[in-house]
Backbone bond lengths (Angstrom), bond angles and torsions (degrees), N, CA, C in turn:
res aa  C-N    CA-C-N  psi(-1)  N-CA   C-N-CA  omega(-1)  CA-C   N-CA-C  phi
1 X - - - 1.462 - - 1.522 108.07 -
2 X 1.635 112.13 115.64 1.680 114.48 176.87 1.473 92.70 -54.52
3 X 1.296 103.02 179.08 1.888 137.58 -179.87 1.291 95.28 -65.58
4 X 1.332 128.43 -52.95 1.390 132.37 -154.27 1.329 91.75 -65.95
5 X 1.603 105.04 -68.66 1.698 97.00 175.40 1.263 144.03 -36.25
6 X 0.828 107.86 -34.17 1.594 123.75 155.34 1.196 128.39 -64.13
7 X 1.375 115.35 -60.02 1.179 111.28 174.83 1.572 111.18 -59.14
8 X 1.318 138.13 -27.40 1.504 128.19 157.65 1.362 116.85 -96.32
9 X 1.212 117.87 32.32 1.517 120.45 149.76 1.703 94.60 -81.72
10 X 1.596 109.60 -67.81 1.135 127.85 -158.69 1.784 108.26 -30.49
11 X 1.548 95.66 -58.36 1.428 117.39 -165.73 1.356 106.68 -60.24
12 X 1.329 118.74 -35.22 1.851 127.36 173.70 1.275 103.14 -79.69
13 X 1.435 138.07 -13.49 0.947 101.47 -170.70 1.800 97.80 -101.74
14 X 1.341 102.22 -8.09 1.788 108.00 177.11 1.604 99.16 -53.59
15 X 1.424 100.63 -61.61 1.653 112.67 -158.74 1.421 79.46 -47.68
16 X 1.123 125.72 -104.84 1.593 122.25 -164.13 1.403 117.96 -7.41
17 X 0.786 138.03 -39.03 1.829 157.04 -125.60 1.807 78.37 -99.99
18 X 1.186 108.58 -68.57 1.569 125.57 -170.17 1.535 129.28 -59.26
19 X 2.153 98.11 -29.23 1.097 103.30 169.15 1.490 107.13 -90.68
20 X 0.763 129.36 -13.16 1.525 141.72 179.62 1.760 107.10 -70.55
21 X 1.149 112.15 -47.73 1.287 123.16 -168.91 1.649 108.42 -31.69
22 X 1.453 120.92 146.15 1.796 109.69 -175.52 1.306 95.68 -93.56
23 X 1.415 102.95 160.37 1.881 128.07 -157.95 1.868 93.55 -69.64
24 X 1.061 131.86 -20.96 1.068 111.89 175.08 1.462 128.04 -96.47
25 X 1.508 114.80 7.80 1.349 120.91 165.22 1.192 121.02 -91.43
26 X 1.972 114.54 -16.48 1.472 119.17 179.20 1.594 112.06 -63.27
27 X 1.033 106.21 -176.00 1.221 121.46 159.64 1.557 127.44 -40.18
28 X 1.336 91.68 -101.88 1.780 115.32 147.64 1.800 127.59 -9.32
29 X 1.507 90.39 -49.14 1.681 102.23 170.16 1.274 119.40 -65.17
30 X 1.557 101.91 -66.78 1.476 111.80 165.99 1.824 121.38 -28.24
31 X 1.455 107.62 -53.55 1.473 109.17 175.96 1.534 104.04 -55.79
32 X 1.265 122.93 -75.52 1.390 137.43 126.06 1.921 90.23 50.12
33 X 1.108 101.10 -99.20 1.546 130.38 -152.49 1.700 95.57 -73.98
34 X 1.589 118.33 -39.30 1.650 104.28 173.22 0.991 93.23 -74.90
35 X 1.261 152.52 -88.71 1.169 140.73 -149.43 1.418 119.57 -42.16
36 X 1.275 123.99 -23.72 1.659 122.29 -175.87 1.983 89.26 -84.35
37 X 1.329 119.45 -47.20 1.289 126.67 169.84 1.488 128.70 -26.71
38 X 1.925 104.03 -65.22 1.100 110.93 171.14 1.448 123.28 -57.49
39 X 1.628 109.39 -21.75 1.827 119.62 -153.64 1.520 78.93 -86.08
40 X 1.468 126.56 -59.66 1.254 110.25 -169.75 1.898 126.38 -58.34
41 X 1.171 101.89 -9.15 1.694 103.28 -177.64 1.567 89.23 -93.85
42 X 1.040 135.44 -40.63 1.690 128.20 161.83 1.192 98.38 -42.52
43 X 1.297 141.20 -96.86 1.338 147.44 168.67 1.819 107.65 3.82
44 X 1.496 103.65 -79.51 1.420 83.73 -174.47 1.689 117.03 -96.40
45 X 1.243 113.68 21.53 1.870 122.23 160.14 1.540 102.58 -65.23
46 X 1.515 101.42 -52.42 1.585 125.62 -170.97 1.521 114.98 -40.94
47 X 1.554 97.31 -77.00 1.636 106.70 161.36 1.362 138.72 -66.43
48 X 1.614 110.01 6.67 1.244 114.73 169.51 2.006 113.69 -92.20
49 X 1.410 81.81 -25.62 1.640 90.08 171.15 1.574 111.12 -95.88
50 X 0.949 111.81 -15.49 1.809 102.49 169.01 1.441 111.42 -88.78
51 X 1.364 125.96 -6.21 1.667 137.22 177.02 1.569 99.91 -86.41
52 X 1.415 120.00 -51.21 1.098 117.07 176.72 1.845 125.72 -78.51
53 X 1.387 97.57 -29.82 1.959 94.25 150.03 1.480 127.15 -40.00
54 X 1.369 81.48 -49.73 1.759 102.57 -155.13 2.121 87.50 -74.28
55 X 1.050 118.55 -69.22 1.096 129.53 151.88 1.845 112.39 10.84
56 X 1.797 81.96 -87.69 1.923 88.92 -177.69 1.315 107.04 -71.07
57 X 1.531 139.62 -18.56 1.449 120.86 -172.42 1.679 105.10 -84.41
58 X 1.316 115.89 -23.58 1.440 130.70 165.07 1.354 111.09 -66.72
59 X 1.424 122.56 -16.85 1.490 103.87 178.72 1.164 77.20 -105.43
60 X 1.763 146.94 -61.71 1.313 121.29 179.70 1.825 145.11 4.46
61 X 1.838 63.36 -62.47 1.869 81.67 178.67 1.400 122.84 -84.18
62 X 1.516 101.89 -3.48 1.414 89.66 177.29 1.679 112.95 -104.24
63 X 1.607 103.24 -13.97 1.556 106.67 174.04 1.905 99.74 -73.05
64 X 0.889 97.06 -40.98 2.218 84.66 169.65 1.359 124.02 -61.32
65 X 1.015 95.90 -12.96 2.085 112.51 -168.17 1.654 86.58 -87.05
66 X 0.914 102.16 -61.26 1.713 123.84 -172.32 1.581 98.30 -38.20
67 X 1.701 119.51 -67.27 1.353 148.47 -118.97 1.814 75.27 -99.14
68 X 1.052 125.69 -60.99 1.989 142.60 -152.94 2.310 82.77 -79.49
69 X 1.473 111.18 -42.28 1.890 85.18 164.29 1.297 111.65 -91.85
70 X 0.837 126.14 -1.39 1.642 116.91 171.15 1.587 106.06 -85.06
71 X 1.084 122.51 -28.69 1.838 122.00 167.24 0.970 112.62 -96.79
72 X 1.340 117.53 -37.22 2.252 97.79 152.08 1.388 128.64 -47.70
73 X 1.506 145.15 -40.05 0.760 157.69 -103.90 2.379 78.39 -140.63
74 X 1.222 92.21 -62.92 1.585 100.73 -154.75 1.604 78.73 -67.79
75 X 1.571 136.71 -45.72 1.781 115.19 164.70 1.324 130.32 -57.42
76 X 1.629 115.73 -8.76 1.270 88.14 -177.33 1.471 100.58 -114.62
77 X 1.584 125.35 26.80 1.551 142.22 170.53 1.560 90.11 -89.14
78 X 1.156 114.08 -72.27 1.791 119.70 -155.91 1.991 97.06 -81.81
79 X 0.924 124.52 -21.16 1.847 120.58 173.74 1.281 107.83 61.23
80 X 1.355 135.40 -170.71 1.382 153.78 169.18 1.690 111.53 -37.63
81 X 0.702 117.21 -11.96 1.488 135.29 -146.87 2.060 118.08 37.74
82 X 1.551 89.61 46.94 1.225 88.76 166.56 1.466 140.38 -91.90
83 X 1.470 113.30 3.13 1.123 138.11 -116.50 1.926 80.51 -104.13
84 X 1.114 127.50 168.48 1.453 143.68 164.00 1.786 120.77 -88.14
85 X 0.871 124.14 91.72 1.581 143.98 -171.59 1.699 113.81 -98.46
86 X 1.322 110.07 147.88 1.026 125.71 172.28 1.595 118.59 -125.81
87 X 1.485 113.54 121.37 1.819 97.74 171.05 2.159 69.29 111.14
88 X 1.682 89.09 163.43 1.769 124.81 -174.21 1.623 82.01 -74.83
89 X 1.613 101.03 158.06 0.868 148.63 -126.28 2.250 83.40 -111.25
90 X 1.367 89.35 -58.21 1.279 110.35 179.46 1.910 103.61 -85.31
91 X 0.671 143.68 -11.46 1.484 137.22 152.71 1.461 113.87 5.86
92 X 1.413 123.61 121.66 1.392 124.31 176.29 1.434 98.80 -64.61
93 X 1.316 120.07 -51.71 1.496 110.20 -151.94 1.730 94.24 -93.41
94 X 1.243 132.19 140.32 1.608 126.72 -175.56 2.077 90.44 -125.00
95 X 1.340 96.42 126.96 1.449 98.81 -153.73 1.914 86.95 -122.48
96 X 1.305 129.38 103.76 1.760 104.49 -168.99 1.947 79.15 -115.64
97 X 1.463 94.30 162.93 1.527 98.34 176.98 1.397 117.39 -145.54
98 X 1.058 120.73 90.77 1.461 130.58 149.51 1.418 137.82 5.41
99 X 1.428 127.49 28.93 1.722 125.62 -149.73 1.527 99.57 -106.68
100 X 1.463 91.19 167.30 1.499 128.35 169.76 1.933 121.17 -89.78
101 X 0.422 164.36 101.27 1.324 138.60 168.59 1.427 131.53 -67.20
102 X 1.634 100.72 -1.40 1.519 103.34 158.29 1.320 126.88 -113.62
103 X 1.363 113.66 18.00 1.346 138.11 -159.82 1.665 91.58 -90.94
104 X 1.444 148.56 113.12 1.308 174.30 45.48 1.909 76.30 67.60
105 X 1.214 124.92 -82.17 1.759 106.02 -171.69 1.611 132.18 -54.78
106 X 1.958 94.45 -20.75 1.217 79.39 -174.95 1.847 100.88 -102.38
107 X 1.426 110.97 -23.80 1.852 96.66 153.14 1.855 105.69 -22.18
108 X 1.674 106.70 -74.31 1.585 93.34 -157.90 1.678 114.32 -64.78
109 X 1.622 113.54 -0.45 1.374 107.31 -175.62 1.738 104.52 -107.30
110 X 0.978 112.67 4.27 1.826 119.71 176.34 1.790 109.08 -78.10
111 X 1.151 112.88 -53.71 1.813 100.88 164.14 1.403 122.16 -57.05
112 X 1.734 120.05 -32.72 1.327 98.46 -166.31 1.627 91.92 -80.79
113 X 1.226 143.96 -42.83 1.122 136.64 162.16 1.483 118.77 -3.24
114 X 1.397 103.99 -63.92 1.446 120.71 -157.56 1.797 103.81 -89.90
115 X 1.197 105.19 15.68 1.992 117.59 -169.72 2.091 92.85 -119.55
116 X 1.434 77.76 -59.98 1.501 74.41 167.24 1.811 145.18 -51.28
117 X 1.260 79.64 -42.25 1.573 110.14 177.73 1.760 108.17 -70.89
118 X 1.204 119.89 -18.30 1.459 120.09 -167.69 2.025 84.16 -111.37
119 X 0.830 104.60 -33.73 1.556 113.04 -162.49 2.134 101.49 -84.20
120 X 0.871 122.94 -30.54 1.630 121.27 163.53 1.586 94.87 -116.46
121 X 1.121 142.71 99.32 1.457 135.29 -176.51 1.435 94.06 -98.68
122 X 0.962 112.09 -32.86 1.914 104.77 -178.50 1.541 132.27 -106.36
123 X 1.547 81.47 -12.01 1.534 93.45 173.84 1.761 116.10 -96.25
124 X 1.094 141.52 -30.47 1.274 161.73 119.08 1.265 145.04 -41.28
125 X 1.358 108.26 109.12 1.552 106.11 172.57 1.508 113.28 -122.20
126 X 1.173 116.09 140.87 1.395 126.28 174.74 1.230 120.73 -129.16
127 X 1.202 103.75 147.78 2.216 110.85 -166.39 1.401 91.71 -153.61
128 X 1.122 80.95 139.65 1.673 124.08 175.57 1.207 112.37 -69.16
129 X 1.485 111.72 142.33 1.944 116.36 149.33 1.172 97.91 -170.71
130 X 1.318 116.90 168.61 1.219 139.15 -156.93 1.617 127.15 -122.31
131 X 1.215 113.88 129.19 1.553 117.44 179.94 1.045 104.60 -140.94
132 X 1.379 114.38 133.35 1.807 116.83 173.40 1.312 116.24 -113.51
133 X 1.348 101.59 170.76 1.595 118.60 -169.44 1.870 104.80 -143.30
134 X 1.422 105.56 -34.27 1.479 109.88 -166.84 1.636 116.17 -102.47
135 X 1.215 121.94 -177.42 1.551 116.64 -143.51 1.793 82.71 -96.08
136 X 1.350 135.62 -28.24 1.566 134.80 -171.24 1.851 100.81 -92.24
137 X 1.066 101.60 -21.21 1.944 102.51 -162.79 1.788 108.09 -33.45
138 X 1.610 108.16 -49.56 1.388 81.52 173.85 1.779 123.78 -84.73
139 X 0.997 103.78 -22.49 1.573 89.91 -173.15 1.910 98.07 -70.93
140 X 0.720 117.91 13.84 1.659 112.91 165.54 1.313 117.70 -107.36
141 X 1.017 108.54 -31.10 1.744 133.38 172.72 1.028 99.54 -78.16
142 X 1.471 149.42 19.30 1.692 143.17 -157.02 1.657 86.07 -149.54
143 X 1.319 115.69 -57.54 1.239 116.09 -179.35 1.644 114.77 -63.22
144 X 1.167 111.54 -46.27 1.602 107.32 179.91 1.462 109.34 -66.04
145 X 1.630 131.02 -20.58 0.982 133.32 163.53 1.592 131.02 -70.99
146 X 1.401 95.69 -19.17 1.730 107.33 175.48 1.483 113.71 -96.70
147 X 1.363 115.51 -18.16 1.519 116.63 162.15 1.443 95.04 -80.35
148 X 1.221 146.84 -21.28 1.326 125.89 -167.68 1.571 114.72 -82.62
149 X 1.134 106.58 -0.09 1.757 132.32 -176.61 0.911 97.34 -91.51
150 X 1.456 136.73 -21.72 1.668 137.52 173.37 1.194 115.73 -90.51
151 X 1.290 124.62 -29.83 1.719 158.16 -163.76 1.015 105.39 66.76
152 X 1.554 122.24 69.24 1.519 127.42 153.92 1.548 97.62 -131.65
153 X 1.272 145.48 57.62 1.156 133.06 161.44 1.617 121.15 -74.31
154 X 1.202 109.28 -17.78 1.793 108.88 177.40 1.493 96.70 -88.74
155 X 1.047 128.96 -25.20 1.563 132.75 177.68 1.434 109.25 -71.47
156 X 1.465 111.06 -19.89 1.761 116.81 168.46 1.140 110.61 -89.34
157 X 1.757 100.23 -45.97 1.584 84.34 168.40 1.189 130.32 -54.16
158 X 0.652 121.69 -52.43 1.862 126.59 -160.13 1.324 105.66 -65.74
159 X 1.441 122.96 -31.73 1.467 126.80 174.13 1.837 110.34 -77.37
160 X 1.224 112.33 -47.27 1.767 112.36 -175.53 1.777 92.98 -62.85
161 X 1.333 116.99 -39.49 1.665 104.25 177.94 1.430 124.18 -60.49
162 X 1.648 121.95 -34.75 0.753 140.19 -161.47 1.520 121.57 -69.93
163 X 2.015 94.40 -40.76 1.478 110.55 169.22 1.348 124.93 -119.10
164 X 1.344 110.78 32.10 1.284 115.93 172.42 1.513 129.88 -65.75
165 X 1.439 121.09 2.93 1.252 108.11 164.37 1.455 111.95 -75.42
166 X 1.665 118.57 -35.67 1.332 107.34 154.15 1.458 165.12 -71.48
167 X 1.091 84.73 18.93 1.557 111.61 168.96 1.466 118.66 -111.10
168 X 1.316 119.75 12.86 1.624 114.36 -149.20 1.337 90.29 -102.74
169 X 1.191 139.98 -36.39 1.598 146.19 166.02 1.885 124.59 -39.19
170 X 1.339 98.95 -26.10 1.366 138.01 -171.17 1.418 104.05 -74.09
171 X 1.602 117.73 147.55 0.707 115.20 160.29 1.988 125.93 -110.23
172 X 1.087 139.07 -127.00 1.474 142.86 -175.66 1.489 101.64 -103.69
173 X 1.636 113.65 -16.68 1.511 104.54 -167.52 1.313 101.66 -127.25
174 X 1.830 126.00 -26.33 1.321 128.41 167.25 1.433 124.27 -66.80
175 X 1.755 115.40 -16.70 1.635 129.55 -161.70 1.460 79.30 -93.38
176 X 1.286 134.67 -22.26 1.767 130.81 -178.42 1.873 103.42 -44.51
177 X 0.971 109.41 -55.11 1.497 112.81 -148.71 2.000 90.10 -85.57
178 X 1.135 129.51 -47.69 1.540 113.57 160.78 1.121 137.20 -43.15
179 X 1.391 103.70 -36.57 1.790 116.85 177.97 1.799 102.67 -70.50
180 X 1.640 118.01 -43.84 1.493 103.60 166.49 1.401 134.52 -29.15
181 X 1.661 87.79 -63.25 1.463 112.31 -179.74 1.458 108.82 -65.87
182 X 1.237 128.52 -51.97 1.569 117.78 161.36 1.935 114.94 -42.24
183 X 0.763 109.83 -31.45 1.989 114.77 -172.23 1.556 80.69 -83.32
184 X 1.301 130.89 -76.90 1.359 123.83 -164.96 2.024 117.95 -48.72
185 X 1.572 109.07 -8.42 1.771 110.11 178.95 1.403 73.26 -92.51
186 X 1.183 129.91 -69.21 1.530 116.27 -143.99 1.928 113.58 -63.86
187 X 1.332 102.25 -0.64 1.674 99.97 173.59 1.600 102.30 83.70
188 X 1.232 134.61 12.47 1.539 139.67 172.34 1.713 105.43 -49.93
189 X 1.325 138.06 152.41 1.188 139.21 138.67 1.484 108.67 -51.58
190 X 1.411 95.87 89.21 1.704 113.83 -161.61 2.292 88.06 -71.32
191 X 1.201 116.81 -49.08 1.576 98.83 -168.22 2.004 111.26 -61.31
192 X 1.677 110.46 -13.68 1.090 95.76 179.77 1.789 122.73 -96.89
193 X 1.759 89.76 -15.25 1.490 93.39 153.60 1.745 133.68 -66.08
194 X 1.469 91.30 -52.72 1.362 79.79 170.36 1.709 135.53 -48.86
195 X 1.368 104.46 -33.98 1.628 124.42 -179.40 1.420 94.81 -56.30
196 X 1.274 116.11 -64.97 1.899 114.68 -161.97 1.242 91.80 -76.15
197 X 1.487 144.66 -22.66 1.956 126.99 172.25 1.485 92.97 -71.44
198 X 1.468 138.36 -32.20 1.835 110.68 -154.19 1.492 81.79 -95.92
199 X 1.307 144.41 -40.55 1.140 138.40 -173.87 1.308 139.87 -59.00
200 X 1.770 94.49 -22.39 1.317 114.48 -179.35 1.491 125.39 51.52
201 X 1.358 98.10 41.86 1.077 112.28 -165.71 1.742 118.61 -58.81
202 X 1.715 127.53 -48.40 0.908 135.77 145.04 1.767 143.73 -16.91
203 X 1.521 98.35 -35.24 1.193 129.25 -161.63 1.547 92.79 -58.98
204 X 0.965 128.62 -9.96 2.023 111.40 178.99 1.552 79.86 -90.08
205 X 1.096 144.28 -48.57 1.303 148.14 -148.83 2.119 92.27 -50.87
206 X 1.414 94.32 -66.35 1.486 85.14 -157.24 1.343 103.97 -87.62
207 X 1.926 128.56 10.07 1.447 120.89 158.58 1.840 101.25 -76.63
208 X 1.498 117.76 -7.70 1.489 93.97 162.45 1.764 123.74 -83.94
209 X 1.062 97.84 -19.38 1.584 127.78 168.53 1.169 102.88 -40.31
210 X 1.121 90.86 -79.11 1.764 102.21 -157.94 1.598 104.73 -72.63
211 X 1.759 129.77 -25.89 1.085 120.79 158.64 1.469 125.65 -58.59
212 X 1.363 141.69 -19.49 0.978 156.81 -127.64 1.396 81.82 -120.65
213 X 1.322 112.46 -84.27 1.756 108.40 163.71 1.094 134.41 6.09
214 X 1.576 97.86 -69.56 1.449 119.98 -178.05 1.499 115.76 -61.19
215 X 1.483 120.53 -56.57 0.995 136.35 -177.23 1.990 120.10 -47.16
216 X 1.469 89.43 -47.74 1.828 99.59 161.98 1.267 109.95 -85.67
217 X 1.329 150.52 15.94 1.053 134.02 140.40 1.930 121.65 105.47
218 X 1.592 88.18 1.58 1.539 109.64 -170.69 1.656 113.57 -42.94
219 X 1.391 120.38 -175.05 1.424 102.44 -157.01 1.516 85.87 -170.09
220 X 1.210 120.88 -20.33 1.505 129.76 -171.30 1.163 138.58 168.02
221 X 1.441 143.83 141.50 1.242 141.09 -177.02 1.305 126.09 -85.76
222 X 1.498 116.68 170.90 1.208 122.71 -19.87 1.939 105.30 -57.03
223 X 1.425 107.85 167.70 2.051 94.25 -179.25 1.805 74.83 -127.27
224 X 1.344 131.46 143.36 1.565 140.93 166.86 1.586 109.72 -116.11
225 X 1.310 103.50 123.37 1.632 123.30 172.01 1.553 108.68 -89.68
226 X 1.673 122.30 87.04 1.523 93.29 178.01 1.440 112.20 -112.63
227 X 1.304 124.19 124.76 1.737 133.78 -159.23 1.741 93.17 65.36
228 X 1.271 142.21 19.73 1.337 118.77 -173.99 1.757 119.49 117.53
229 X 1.309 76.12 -20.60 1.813 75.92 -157.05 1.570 102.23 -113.13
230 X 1.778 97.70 128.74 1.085 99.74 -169.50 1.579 141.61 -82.49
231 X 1.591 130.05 139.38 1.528 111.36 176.26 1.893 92.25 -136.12
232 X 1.656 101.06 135.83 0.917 110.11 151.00 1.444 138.16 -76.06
233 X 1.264 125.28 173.21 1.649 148.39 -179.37 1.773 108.79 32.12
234 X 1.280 87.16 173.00 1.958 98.04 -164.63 1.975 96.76 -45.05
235 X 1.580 100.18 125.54 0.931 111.65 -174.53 1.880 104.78 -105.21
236 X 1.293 136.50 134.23 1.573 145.12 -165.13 1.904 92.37 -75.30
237 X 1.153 77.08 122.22 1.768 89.79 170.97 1.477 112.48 -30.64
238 X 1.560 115.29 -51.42 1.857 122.80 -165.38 1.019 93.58 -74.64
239 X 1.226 142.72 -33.32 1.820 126.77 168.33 1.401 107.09 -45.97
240 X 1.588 113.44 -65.70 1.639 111.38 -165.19 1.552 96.76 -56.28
241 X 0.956 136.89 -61.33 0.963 120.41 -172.47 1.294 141.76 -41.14
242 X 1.748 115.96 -50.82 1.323 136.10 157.86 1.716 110.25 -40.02
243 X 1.725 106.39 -47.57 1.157 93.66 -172.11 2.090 114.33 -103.38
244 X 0.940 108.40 20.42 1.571 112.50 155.04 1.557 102.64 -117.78
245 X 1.224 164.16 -53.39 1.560 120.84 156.99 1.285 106.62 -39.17
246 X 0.811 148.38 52.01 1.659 123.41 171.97 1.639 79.59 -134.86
247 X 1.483 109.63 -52.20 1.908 98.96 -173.51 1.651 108.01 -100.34
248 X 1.289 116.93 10.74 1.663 112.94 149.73 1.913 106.77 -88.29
249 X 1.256 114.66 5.05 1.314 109.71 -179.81 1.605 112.59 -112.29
250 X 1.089 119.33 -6.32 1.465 137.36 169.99 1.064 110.75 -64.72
């Protein structure tokens, strides 16, 4: 093969060489490949911020979920605020209690109540509501509510606790005509008691009661909310105590 020949072998065989070359060494390819490069870091920049949207509106929604039972729960502890209380308004320790009035536990838990209540008078408040279990619970719960229209409802209380073994035979409509006669010893405007006992006038009062109940999950009396936090059944005086100095000392 002369020089010449060669030398245009050589040169044909470059050109070839170049058209031959694979698409990702050209030019074109090269762009080619950043651009598919860059699209994919878009790609997963993209879905790293729509994981983390999705992410915070999911934790969003669950701190409102959270936030809407934690204010269900704290309304159906504290109620309408219709309820009968003992102790300031502002009280560190907020003590609410759940009773029966024919409930045998909460008889033995109604004095320490009323020891306590004289014994932290400023540091403590405690309020009443009502949940039943027994065949008289509301018509006693109706009466302590119709003296409370007079403002002696702890003065009912303390008396319907006092004689509740005699009432226990009774029913919601037979305990009517004792509770008179109880309003008529204690000197009550006995014709306006009687009116709010046959009328039942109260009676939305303790269907929030007893909804409220329901709603926390109660199970039995007496049930005690103190700051929130719950303890069931007759609780020993030296507990409450131990444990309100303990959160009047906080």
């Amino acid at each position: 093969m002369s020089l010449d020949e060669r030398i245009e072998y050589l040169e044909m065989k470059n050109r070839h060489q170049k058209k031959l070359r694979p698409w990702y060494k050209k030019t074109w390819g090269v762009l080619v490949i950043i651009v598919g490069i860059l699209a994919i870091c878009f790609i997963i920049a993209g879905s790293i911020y729509v994981a983390q949207q999705v992410q915070a509106i999911r934790s969003q929604e669950s701190a409102d979920l959270e936030a809407k039972e934690i204010a269900k729960i704290t309304a159906a502890i504290d109620g309408r605020g219709e309820s009968y209380s003992l102790g300031p308004i502002d009280a560190k320790v907020q003590i609410v209690i759940f009773s029966d009035f024919a409930c045998p536990y909460c008889q033995q838990a109604a004095p320490v109540v009323r020891r306590l209540a004289d014994k932290y008078k400023q540091d403590v408040r405690f309020t009443f509501r009502n949940y039943f279990f027994h065949n008289n619970s509301i018509g006693l719960a109706l009466a302590a509510n119709c003296a409370g229209e007079q403002g002696r409802f702890w003065e009912m209380h303390d008396i319907i606790f006092e004689r509740q073994d005699s009432y226990s035979s009774l029913n919601d409509d037979s305990v009517k005509e004792p509770m008179k006669a109880l309003a008529a010893e204690l000197k009550f405007d006995t014709n306006q008691f009687k009116a709010c006992l046959d009328d039942k006038k109260y009676l939305y009062r303790l269907n929030d009661d007893f909804t409220d109940a329901e709603i926390l999950g109660l199970q039995g009396t007496p049930s005690w909310f103190i700051n929130r936090y719950k303890i069931t059944g007759f609780y020993p005086e030296e507990n409450f105590i131990n444990v309100i100095e303990g959160l009047i000392a906080k």
